[in-house]
C-alpha positions as CSV (number, residue, x, y, z in Angstrom):
1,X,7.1,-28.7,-5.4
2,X,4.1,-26.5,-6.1
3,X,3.1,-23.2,-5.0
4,X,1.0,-24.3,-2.7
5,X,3.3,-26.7,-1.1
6,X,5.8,-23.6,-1.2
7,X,3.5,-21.9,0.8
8,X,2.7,-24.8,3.3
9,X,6.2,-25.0,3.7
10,X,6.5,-21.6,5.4
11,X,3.1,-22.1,7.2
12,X,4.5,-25.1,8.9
13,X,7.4,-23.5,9.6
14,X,9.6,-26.1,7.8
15,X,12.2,-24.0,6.2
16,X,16.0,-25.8,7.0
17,X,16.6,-24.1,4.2
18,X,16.8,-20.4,5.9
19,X,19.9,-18.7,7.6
20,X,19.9,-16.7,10.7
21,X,23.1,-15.0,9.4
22,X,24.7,-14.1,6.4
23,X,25.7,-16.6,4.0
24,X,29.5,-17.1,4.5
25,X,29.9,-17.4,0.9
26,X,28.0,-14.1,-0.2
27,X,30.2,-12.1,2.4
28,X,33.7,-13.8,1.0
29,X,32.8,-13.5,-2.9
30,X,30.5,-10.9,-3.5
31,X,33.4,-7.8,-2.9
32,X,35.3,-9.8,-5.8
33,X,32.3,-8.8,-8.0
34,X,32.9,-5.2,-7.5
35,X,29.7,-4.1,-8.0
36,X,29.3,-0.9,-7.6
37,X,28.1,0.9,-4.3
38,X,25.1,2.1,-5.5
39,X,23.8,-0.3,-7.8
40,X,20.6,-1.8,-7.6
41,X,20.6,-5.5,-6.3
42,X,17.7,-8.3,-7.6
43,X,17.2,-11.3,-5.2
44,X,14.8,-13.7,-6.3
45,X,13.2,-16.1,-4.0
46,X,14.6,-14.0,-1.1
47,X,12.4,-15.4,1.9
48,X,13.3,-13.4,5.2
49,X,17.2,-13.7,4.4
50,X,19.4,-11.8,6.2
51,X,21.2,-11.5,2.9
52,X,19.1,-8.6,2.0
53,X,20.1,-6.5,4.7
54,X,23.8,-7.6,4.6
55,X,23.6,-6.2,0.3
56,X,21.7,-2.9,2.0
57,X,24.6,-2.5,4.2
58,X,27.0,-2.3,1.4
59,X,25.2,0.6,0.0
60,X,23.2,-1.3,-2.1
61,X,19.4,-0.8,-3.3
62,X,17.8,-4.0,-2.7
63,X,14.6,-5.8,-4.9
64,X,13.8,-8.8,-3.5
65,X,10.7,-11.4,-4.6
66,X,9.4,-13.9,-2.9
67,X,5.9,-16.2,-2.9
68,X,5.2,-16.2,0.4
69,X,3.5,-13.4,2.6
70,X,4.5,-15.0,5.8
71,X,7.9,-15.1,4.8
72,X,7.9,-10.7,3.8
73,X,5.8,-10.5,7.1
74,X,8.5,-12.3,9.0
75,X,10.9,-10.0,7.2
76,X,9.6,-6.6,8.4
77,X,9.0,-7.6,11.8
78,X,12.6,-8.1,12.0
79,X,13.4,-4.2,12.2
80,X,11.8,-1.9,14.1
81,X,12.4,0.5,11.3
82,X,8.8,2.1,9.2
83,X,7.5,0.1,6.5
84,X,5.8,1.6,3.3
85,X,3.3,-0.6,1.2
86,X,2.0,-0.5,-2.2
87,X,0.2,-3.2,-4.7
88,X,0.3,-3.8,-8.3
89,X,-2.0,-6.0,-10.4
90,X,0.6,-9.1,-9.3
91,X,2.1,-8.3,-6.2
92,X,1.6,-6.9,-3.1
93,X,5.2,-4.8,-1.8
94,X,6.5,-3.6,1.2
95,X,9.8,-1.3,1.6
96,X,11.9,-0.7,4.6
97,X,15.0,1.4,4.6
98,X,16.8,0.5,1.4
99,X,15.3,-3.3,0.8
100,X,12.1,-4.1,-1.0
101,X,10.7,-7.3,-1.4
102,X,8.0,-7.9,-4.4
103,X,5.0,-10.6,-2.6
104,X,4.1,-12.7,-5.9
105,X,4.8,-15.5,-8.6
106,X,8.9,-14.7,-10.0
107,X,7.9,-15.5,-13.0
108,X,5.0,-12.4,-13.1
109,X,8.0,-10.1,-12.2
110,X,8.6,-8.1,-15.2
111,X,9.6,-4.8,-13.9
112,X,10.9,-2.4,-16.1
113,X,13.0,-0.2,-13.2
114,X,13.7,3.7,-14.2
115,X,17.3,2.4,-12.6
116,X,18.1,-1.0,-13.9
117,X,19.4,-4.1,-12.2
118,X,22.9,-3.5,-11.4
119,X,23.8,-7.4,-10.0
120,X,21.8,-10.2,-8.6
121,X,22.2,-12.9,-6.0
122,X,21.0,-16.2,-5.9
123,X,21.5,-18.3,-3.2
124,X,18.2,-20.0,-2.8
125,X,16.2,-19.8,-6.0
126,X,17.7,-22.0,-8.3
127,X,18.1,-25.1,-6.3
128,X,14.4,-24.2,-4.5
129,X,12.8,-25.2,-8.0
130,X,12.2,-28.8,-9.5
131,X,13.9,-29.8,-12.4
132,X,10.9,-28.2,-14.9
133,X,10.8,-24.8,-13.8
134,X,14.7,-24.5,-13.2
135,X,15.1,-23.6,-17.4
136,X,12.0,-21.3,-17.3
137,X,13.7,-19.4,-14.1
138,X,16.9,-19.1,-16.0
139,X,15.4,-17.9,-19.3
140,X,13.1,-14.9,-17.1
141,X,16.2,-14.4,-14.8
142,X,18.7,-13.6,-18.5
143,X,15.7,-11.2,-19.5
144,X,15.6,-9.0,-16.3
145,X,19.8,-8.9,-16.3
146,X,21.0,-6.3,-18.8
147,X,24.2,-7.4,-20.5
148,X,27.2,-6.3,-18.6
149,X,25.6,-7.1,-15.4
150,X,26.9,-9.6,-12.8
151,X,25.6,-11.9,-10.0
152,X,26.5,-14.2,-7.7
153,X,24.8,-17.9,-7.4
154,X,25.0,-20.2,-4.8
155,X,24.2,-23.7,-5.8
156,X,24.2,-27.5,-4.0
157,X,24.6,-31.1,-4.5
158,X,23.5,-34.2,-2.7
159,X,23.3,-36.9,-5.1
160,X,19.7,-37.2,-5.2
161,X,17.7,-35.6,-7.9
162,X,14.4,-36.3,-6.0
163,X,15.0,-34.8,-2.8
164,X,14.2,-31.0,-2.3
165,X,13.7,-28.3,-1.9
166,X,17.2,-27.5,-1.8
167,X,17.4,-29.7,-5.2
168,X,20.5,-30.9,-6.7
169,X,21.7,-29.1,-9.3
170,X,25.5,-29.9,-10.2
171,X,27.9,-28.0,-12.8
172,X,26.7,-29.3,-15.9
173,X,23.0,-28.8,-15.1
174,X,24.5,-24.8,-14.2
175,X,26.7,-24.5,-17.5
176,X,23.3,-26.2,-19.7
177,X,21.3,-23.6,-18.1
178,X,23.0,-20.3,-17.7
179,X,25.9,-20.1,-20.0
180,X,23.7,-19.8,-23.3
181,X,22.9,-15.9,-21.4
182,X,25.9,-16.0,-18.8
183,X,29.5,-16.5,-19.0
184,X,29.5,-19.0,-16.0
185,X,32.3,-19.0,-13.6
186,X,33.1,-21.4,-10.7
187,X,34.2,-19.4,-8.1
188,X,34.3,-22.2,-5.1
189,X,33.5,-25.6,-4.9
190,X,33.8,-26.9,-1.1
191,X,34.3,-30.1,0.3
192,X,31.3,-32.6,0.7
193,X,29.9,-32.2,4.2
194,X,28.9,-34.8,6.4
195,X,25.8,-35.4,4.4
196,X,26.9,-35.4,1.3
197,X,26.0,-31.6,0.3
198,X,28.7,-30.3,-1.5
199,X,27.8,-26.3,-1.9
200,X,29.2,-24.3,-4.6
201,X,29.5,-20.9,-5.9
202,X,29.4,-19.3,-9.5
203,X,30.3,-15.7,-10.8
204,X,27.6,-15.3,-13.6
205,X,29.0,-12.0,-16.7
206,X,25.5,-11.5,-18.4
207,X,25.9,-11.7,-22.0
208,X,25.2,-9.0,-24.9
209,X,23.6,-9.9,-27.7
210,X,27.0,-10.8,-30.2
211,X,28.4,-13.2,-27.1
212,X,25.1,-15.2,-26.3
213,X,25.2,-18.5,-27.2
């Protein structure tokens, strides 16, 4: 899965992988965070999820990125409400009420916010990469998290390591990962659907410097 074939993806309009609601799982686990109200929320590889305006409603500031330009356009035209735009030398950005989604390569995003990242939430990004990139994403993702900071992940199996995007990524490929930056917590691990897909969900503590490892 390259970039291009990312974007094709959303061109063609084949993305299964989007929800017209809420993820059931961010709305059950993400109050047992306890992040606070007015923290500032990071969503990589956001798409047009509703998820971002579900974290707005909760108080929260929202920074999402994501590849696609269809995908933010599809975003915006979602809400009647203004948009403001802006570019930098890597991405193109939009902002409407309290979300903001970043248009560009994740891996560009180095941001260095006067309020820092309070919590993120994964559901999409991790599993949305192939097996090479999936170490470089959780490497950039440690050095945008200050320690102290929490998010929630949202990850899926299916048996076949081939198939994606969504890609399999089971707990040991999480714990090899994430826990050298994270203390990694399984929160849920649901039954296999009908398919196969088993979907499961992790509480990641980012580390400070004396508990990495």
């Amino acid at each position: 899965m390259t970039e291009i074939d990312w974007l094709e993806r959303w061109r063609q309009g084949r993305i299964g992988f989007h929800r017209e609601t809420p993820h059931p799982a961010l709305v059950a686990e993400w109050p047992t965070l306890r992040v606070a109200e007015d923290a500032r929320v990071l969503v990589p590889l956001c798409g047009k999820s509703p998820d971002l305006r579900w974290l707005a409603a909760r108080g929260h500031a929202v920074t999402g990125v994501e590849l696609s330009s269809l995908a933010v356009e599809q975003f915006v035209a979602q809400s009647s409400e203004p948009v403001t735009r802006w570019e930098t030398d890597d991405f193109a950005c939009v902002r409407q009420d309290a979300v903001e989604i970043w248009c560009g390569d994740f891996f560009h995003f180095d941001l260095e916010p006067t309020v820092p990242f309070g919590a993120f939430y994964d559901r999409a990004a991790l599993i949305a990469l192939p097996a090479p990139a999936r170490q470089r994403y959780a490497l950039h993702l440690a050095q945008l998290i200050e320690p102290g900071r929490v998010g929630l992940l949202i990850t899926l199996t299916h048996g076949d390591p081939e198939r994606g995007p969504p890609f399999s990524v089971d707990a040991a490929e999480v714990e090899r990962l994430l826990a050298p930056n994270f203390e990694v917590t399984c929160l849920d691990r649901g039954e296999a659907a009908d398919d196969g897909v088993e979907e499961s969900v992790w509480r990641l503590l980012r580390r400070g410097p004396r508990d990495a490892g």
